[in-house]
MDAnalysis code that builds the backbone (N, CA, C; Angstrom):
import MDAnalysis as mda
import numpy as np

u = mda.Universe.empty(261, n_residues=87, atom_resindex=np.repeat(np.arange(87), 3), trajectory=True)
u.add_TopologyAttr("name", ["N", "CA", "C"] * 87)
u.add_TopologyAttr("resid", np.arange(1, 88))
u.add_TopologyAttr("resname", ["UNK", "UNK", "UNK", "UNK", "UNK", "UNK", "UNK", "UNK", "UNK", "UNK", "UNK", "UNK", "UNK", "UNK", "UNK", "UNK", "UNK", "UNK", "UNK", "UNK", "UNK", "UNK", "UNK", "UNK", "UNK", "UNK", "UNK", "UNK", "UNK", "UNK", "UNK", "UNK", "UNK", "UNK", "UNK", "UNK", "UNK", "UNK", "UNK", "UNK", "UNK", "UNK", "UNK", "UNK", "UNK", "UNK", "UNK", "UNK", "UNK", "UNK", "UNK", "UNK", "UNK", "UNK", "UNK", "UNK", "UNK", "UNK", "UNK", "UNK", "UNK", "UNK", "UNK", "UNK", "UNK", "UNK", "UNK", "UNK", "UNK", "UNK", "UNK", "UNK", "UNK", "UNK", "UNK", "UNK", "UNK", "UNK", "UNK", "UNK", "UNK", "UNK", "UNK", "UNK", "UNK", "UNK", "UNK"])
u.atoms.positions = np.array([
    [47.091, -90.789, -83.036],
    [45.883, -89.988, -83.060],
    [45.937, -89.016, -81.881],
    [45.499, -87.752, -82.411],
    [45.391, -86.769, -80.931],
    [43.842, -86.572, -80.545],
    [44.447, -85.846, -79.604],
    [42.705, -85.655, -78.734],
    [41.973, -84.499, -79.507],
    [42.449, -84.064, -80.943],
    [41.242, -82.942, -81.628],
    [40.716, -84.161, -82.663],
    [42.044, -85.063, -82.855],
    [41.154, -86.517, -83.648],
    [39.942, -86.700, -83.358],
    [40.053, -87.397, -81.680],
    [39.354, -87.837, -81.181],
    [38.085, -87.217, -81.162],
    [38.001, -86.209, -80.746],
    [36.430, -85.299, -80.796],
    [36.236, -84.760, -81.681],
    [36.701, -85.357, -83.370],
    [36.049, -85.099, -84.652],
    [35.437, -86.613, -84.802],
    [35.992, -87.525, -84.491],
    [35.353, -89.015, -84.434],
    [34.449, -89.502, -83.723],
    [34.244, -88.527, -82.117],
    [33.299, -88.719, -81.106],
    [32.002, -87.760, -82.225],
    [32.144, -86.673, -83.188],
    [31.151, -85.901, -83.460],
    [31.307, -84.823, -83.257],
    [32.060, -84.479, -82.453],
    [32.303, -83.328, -82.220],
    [33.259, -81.923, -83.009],
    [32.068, -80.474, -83.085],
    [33.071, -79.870, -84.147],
    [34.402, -79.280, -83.494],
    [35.338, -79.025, -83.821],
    [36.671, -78.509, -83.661],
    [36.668, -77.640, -84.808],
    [37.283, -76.166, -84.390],
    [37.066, -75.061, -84.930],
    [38.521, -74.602, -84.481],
    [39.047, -73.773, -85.685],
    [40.660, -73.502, -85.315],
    [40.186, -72.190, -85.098],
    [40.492, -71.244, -83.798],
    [40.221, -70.121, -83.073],
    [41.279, -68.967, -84.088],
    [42.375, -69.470, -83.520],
    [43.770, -68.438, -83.599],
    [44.979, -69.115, -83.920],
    [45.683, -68.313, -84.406],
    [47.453, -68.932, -84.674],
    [47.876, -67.668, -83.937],
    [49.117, -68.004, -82.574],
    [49.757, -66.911, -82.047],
    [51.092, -67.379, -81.811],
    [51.757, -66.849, -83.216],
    [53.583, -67.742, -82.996],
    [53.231, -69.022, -83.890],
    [53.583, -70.493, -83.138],
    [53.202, -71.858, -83.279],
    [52.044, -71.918, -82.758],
    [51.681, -71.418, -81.747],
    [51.031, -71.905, -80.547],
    [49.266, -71.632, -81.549],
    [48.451, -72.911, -81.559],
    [47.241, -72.622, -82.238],
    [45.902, -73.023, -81.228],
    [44.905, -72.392, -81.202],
    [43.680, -72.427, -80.351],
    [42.521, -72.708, -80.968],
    [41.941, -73.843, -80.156],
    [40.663, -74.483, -80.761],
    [39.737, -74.581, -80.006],
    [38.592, -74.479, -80.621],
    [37.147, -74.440, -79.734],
    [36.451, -75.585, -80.340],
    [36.690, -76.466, -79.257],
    [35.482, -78.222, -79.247],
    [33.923, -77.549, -78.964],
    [33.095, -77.941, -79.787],
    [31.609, -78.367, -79.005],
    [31.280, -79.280, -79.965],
    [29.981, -79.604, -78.985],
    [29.502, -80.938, -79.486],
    [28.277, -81.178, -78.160],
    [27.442, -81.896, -78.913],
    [26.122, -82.229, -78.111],
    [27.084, -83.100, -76.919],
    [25.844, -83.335, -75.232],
    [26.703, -84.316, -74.697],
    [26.505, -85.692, -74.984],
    [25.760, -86.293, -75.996],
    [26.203, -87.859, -76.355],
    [27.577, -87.475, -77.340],
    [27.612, -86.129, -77.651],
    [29.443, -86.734, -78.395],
    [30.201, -86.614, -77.396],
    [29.831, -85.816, -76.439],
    [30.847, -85.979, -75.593],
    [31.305, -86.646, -74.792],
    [30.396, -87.573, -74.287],
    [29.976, -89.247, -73.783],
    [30.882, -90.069, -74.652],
    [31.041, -89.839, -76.030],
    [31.422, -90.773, -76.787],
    [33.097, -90.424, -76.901],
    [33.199, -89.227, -76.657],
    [34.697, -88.692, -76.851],
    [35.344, -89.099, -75.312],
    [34.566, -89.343, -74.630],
    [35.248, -89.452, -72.992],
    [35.097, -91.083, -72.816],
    [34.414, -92.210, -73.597],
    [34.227, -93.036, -73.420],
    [36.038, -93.526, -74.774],
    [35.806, -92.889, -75.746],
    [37.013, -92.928, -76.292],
    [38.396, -92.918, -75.749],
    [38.463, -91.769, -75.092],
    [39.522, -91.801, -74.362],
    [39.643, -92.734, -73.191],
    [38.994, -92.820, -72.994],
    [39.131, -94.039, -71.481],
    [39.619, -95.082, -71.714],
    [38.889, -95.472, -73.037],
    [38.923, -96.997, -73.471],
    [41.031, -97.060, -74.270],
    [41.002, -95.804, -74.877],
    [42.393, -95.989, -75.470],
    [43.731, -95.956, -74.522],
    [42.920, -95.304, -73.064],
    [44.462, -95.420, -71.943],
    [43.840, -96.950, -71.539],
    [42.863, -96.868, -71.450],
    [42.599, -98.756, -70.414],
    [43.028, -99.517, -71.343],
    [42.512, -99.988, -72.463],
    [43.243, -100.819, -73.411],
    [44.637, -101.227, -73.667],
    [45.639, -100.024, -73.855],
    [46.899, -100.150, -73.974],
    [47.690, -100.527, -72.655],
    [47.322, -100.184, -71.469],
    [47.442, -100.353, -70.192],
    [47.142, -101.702, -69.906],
    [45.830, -102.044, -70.298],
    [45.268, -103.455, -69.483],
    [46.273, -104.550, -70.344],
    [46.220, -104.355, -71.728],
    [46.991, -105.267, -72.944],
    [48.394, -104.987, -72.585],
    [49.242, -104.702, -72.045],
    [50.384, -104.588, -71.739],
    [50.518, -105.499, -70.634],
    [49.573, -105.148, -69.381],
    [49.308, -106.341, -68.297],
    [48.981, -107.662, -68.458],
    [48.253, -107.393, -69.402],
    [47.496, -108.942, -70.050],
    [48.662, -109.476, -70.537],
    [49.432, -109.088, -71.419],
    [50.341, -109.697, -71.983],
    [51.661, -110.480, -70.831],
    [52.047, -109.397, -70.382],
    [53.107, -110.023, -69.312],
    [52.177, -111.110, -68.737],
    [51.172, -111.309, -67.950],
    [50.449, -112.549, -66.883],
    [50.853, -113.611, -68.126],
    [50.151, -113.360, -69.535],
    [49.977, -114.580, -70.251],
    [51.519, -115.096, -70.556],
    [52.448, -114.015, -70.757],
    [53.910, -114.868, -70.976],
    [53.997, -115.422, -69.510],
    [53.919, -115.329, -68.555],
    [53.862, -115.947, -67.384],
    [53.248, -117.184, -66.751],
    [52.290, -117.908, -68.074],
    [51.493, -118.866, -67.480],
    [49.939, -118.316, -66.881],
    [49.735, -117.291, -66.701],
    [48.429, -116.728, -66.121],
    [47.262, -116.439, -66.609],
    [47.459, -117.137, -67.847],
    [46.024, -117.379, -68.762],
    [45.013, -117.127, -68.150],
    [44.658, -118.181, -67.129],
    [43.457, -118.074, -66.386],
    [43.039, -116.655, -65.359],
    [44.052, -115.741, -65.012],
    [43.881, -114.762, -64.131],
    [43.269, -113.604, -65.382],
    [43.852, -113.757, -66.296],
    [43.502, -112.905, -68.152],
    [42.095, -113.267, -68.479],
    [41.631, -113.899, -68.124],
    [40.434, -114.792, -68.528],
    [39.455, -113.998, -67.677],
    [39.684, -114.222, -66.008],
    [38.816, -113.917, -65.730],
    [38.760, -111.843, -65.508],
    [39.816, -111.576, -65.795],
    [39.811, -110.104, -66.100],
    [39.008, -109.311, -67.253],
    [39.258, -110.134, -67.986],
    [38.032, -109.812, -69.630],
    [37.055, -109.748, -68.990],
    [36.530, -111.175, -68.538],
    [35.075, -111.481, -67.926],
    [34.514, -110.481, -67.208],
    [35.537, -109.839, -66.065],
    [35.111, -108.766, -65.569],
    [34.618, -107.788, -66.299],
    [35.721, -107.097, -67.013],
    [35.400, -105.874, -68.035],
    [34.306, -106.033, -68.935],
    [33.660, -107.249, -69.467],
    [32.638, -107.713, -70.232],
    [31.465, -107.314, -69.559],
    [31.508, -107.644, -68.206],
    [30.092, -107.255, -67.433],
    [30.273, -106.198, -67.248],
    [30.897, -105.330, -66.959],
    [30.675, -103.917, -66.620],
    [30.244, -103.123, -67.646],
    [31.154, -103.408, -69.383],
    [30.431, -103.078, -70.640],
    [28.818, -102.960, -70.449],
    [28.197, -101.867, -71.283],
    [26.842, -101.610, -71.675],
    [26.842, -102.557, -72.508],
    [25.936, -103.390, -72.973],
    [25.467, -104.397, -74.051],
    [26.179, -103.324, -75.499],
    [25.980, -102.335, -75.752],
    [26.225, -101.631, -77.232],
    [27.682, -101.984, -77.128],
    [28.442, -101.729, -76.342],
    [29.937, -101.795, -76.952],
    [30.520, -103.323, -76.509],
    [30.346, -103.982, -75.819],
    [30.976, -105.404, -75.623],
    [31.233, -106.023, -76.802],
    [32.451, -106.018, -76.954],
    [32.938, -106.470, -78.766],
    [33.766, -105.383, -78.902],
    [33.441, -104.520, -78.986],
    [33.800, -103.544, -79.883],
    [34.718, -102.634, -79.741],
    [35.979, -102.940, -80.426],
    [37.278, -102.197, -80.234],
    [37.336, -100.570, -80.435],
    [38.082, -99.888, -79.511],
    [38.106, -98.595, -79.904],
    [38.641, -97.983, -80.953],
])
């Protein structure tokens, strides 16, 4: 998925400007709760793949419990709306 994905899924419109060569130009808007939602998107898809890569090595390692309480962390910092809820 790319980042014009992304801010058609956050709500946001994407409008194809120009074609010059290959090279093509687009104009994002969008209210700022899409854009809240497009920046909360992206965050979550570099932290996720990042944290789950870490997570994974501790747990082949025996470190269950250090994984455990790392969720826990990220759980409280979650707003009540998204805790659960995969990007």
């Amino acid at each position: 998925m790319n980042v014009l994905d992304k801010a058609r899924e956050a709500g946001m419109a994407v409008l194809l400007d120009a074609c010059i060569g290959r090279q093509r130009f687009h104009s994002v808007t969008g209210s700022c709760a899409a854009l809240e939602r497009f920046a909360d998107a992206c965050r979550n898809a570099s932290l996720d793949r990042e944290t789950l890569q870490r997570w994974e090595e501790l747990c082949e390692r025996g470190h269950g419990h250090d994984v455990a309480t790392a969720i826990r962390g990220l759980i409280e910092e979650q707003p009540d709306d998204t805790v659960g809820r995969l990007p």
